[in-house]
C-alpha positions in Angstrom: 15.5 -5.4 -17.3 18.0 -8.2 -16.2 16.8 -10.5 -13.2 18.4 -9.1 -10.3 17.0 -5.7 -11.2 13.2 -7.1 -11.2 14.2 -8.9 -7.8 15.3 -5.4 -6.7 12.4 -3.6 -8.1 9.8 -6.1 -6.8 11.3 -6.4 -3.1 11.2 -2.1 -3.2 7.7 -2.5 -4.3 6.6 -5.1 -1.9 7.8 -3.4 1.5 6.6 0.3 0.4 2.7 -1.3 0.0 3.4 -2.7 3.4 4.6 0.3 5.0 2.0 2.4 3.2 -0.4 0.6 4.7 1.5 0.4 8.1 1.6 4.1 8.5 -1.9 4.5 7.4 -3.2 1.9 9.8 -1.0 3.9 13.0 -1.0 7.3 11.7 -5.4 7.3 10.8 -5.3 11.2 10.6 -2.9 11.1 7.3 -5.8 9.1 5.9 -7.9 12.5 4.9 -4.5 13.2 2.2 -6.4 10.5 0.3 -9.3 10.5 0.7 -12.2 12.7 -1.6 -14.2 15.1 0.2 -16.6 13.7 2.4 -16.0 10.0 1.6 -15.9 7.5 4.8 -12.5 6.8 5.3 -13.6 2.6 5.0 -13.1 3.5 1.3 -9.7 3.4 1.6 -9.6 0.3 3.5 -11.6 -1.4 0.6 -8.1 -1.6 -1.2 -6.0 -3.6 1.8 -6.5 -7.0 0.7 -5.6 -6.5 -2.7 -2.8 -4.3 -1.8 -1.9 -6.8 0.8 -1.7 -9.8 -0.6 -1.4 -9.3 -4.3 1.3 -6.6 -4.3 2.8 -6.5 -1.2 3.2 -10.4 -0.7 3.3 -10.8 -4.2 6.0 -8.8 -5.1 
């Protein structure tokens, strides 16, 4: 993969964790699409910072 293509791929990536996260946080009843069956919906929430920061800031 030449350079620009990982600076491509990488800003892709990096805005779809944050709007994942943005609809998720504003939309709370699409939340149940991932979540297992009678989990507490914090459990998703568990994986914002890494998402966050790591990926989403990261990439």
């Amino acid at each position: 993969m030449n350079p620009k293509t990982k600076k491509v791929y990488f800003a892709i990536q990096g805005v779809a964790v944050l709007a994942w996260w943005t609809v998720l946080f504003f939309c709370p009843e699409i939340q149940q699409y991932f979540l297992l069956p009678d989990a507490d919906p914090l459990t998703l929430t568990a994986y914002l910072p890494a998402d966050g920061f790591l990926i989403g800031f990261g990439s």
